[in-house]
C-alpha positions as a Markdown table, in Angstrom:
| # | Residue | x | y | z |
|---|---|---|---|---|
| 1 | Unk | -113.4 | 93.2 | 20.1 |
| 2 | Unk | -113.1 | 89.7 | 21.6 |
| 3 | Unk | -111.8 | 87.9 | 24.7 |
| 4 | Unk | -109.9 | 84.5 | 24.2 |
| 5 | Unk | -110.3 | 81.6 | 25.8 |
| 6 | Unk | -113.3 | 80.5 | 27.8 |
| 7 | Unk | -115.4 | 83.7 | 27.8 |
| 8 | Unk | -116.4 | 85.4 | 25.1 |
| 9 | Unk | -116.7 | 89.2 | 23.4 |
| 10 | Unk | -119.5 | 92.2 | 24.5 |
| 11 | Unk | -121.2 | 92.8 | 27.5 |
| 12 | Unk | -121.9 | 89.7 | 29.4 |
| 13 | Unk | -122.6 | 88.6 | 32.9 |
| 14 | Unk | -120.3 | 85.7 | 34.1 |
| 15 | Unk | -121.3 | 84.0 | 37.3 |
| 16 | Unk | -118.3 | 83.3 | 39.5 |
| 17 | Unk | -120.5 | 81.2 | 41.4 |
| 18 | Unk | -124.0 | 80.0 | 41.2 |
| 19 | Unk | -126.3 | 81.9 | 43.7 |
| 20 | Unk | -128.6 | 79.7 | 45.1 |
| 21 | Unk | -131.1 | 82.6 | 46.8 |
| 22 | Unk | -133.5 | 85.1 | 44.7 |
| 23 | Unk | -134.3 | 87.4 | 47.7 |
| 24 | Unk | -133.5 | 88.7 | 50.9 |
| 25 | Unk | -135.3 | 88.2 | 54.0 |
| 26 | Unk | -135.7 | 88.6 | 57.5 |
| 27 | Unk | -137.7 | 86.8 | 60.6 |
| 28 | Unk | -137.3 | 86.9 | 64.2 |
| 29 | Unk | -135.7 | 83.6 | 66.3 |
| 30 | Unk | -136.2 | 82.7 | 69.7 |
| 31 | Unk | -132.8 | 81.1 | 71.4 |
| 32 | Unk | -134.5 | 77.9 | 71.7 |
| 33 | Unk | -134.8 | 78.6 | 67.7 |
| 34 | Unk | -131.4 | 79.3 | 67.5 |
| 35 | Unk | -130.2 | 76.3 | 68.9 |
| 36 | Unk | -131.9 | 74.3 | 66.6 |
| 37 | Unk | -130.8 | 76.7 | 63.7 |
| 38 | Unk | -134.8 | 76.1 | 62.8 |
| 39 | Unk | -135.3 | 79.0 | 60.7 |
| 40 | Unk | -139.0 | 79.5 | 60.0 |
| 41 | Unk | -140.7 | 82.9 | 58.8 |
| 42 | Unk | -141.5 | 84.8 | 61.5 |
| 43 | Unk | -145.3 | 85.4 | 61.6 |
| 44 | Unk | -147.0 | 89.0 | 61.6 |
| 45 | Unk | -147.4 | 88.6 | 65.7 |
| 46 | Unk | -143.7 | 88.7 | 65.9 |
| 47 | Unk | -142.9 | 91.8 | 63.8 |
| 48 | Unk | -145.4 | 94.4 | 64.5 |
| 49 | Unk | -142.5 | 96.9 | 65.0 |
| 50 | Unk | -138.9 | 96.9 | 64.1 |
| 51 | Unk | -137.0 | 95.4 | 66.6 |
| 52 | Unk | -133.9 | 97.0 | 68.0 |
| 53 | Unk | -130.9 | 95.0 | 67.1 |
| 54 | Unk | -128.0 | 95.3 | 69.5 |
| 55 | Unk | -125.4 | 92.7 | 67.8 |
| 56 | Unk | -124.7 | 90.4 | 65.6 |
| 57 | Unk | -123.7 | 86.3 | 66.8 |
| 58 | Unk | -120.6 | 86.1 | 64.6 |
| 59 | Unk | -120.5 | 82.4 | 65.0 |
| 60 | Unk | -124.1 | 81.6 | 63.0 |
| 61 | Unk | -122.6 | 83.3 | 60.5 |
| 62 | Unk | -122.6 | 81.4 | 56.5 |
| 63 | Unk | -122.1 | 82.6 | 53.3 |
| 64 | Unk | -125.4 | 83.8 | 52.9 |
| 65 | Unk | -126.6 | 85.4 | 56.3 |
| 66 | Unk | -125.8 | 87.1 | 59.2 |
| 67 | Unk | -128.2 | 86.5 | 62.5 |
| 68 | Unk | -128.7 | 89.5 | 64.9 |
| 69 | Unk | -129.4 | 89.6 | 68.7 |
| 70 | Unk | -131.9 | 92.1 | 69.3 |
| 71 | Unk | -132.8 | 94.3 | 73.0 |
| 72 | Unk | -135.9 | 91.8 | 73.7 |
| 73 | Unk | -133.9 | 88.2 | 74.1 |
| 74 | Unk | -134.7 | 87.4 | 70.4 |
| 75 | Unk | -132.7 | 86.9 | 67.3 |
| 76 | Unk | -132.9 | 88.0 | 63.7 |
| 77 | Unk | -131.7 | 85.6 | 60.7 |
| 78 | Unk | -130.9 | 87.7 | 57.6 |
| 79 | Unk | -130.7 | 85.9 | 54.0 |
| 80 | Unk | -128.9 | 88.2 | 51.0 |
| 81 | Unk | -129.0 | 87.5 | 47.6 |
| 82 | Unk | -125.6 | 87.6 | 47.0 |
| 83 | Unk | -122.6 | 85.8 | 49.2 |
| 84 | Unk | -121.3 | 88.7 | 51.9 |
| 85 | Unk | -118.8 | 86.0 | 53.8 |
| 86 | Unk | -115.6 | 83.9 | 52.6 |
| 87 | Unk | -114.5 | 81.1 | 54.9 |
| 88 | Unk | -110.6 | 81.8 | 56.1 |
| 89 | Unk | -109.4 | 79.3 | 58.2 |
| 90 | Unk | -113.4 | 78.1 | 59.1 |
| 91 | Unk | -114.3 | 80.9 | 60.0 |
| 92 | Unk | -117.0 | 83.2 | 58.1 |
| 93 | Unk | -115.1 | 87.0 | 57.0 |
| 94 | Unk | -116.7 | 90.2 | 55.5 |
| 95 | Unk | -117.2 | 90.0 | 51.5 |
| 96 | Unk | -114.9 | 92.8 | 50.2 |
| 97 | Unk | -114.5 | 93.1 | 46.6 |
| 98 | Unk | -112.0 | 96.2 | 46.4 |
| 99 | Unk | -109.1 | 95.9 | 44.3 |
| 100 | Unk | -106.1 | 96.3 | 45.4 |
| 101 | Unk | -102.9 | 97.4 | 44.0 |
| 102 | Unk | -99.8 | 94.8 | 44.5 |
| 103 | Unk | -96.1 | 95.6 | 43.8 |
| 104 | Unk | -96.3 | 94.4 | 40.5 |
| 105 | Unk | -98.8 | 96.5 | 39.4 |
| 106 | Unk | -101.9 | 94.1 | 39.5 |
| 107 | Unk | -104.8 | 94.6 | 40.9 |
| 108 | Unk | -106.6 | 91.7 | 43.3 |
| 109 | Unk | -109.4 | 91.4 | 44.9 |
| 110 | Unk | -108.8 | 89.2 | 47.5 |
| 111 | Unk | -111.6 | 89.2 | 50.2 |
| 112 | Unk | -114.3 | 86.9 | 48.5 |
| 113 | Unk | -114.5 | 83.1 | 47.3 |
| 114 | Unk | -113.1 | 84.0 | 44.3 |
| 115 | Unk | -110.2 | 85.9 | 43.9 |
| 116 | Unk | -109.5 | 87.8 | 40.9 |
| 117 | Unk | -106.3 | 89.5 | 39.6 |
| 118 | Unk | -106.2 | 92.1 | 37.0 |
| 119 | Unk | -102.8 | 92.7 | 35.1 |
| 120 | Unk | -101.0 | 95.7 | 34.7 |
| 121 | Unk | -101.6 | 95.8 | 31.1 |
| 122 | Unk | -104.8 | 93.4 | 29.9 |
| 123 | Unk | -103.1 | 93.7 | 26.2 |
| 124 | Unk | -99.8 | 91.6 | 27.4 |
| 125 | Unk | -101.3 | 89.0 | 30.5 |
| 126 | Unk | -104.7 | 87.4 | 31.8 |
| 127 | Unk | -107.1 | 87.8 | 33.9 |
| 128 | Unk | -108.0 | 85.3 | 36.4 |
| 129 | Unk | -110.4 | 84.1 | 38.7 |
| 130 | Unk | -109.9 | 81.3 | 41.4 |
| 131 | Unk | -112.3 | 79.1 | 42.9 |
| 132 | Unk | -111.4 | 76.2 | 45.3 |
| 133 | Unk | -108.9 | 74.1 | 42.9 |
| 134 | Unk | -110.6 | 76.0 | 39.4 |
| 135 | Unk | -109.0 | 78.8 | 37.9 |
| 136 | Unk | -110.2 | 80.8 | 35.3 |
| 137 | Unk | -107.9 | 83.1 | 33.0 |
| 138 | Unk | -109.0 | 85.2 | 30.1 |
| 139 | Unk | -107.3 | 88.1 | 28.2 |
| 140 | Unk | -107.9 | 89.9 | 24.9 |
| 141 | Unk | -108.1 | 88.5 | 21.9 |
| 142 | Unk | -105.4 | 91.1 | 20.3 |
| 143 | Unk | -105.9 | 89.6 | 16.7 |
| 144 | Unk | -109.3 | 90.8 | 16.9 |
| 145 | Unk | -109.0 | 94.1 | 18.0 |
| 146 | Unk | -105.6 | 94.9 | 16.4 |
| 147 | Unk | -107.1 | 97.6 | 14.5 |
| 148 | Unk | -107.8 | 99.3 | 17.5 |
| 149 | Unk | -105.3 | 98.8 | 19.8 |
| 150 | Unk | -103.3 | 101.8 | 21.3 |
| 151 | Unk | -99.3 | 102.1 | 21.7 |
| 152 | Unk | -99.7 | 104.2 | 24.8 |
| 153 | Unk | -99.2 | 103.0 | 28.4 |
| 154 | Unk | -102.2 | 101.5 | 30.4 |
| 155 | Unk | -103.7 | 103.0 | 33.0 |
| 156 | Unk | -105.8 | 101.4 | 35.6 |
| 157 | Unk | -109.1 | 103.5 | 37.4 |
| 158 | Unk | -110.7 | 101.7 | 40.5 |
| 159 | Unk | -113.6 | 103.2 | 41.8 |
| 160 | Unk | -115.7 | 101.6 | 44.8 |
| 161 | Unk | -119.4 | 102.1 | 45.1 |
| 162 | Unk | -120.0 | 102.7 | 48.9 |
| 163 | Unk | -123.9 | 101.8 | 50.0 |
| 164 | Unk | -125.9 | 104.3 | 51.1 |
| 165 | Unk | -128.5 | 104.0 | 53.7 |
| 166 | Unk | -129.8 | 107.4 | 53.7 |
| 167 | Unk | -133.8 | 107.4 | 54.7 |
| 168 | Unk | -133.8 | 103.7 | 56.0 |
| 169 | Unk | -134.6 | 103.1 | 59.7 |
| 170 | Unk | -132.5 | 102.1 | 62.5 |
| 171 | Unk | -133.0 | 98.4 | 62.0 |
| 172 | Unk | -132.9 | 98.5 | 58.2 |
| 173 | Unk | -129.3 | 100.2 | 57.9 |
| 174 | Unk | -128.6 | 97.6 | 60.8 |
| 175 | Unk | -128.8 | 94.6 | 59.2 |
| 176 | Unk | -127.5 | 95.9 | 56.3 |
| 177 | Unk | -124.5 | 94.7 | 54.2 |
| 178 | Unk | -122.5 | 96.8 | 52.1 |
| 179 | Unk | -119.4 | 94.4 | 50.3 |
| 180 | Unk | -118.1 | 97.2 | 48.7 |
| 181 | Unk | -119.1 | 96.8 | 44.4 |
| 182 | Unk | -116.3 | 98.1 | 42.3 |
| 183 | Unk | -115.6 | 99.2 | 39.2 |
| 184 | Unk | -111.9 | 98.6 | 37.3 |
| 185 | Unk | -111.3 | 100.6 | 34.2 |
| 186 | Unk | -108.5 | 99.9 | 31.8 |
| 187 | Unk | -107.5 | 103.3 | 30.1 |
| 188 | Unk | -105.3 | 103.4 | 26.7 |
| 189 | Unk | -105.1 | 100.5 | 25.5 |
| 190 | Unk | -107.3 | 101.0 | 22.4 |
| 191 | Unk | -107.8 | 104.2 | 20.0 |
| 192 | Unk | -110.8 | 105.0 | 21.0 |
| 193 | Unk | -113.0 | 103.2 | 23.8 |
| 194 | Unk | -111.5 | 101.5 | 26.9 |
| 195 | Unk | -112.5 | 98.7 | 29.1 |
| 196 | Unk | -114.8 | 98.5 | 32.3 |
| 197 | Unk | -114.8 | 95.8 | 34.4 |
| 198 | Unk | -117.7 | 95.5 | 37.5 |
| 199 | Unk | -116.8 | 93.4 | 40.1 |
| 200 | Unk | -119.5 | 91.8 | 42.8 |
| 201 | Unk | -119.7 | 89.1 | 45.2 |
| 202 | Unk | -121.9 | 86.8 | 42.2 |
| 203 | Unk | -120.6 | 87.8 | 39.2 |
| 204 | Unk | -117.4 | 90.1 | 36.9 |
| 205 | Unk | -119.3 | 91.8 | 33.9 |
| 206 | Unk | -117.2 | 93.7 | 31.6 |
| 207 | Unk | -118.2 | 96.4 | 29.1 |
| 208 | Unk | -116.4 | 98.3 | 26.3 |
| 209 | Unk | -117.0 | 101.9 | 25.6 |
């Protein structure tokens, strides 16, 4: 089993883009903070409770974090560890990495960076991710896995993992993010296995069972 071009047979992690952050975190920002977008850590004074967050400021928004306005006059800056906004038009939109089925029978995931289209039928056309200019296209190698390749029709499974924030607290499921991981399944096209593809904000793995 092997995929042509510039990325390569078995189950790999390919970074779309290269995530700059290791962690999420959270601290507390006065206005007069905000205005200098200063963002220190908060200290242990300033977070002796969960503060109640009543909104998010849309326009601090970056690729990376969010800040909330919370009931006492303060802010919260939010870091994630993986991009949850795509600039459109400069401004900052929600990640969403659900594929979606076109007229031609592609899939794309469209909401994010880097858009990627899945083909109808991976055996016959590419995959392909954008980025800026780049583009990346891929497909299977068909001279490697001609042993096992099926003469039945493709089919396509998309399954979207919804976050859960069941047990958190108020300000926890508040801040949180949820863009919406996915799973794309090519069906039939070999003998016996088939082809998994996970798609998040960072990175497209794919797996063959």
């Amino acid at each position: 089993m092997g995929f042509a071009s510039a990325v390569d047979s078995g189950n790999q992690t390919h970074p779309i883009y290269k995530n700059s952050l290791t962690g999420s975190y959270s601290k507390e920002m006065t206005e007069t903070d905000i205005t200098k977008i200063n963002c220190k850590e908060a200290t242990s004074e300033s977070i002796k409770t969960e503060p109640v967050i009543s909104g998010e400021e849309i326009s601090l928004r970056s690729e990376y974090t969010k800040h909330f306005r919370t009931e006492s006059g303060t802010y919260i800056a939010t870091s994630y560890n993986e991009p949850i906004h795509y600039s459109v038009n400069g401004k900052w939109e929600a990640v969403d990495n659900t594929p979606v089925k076109t007229e031609n029978g592609k899939y794309i995931v469209s909401k994010t960076s880097t858009p990627i289209s899945f083909p109808a039928d991976i055996r016959n056309d590419y995959i392909t991710i954008s980025n800026g200019d780049g583009l990346i296209a891929f497909r299977l190698d068909k001279k490697a896995a001609e042993n096992n390749l099926s003469d039945k029709s493709a089919s396509i499974k998309v399954e979207t993992k919804e976050q859960t924030n069941s047990g958190e607290s108020e300000y926890k499921k508040a801040i949180s993010v949820d863009t919406k991981h996915s799973t794309l399944t090519y069906d039939n096209i070999f003998k016996n296995g088939y082809l998994e593809h996970a798609i998040s904000s960072s990175v497209l793995k794919k797996y063959y069972y």
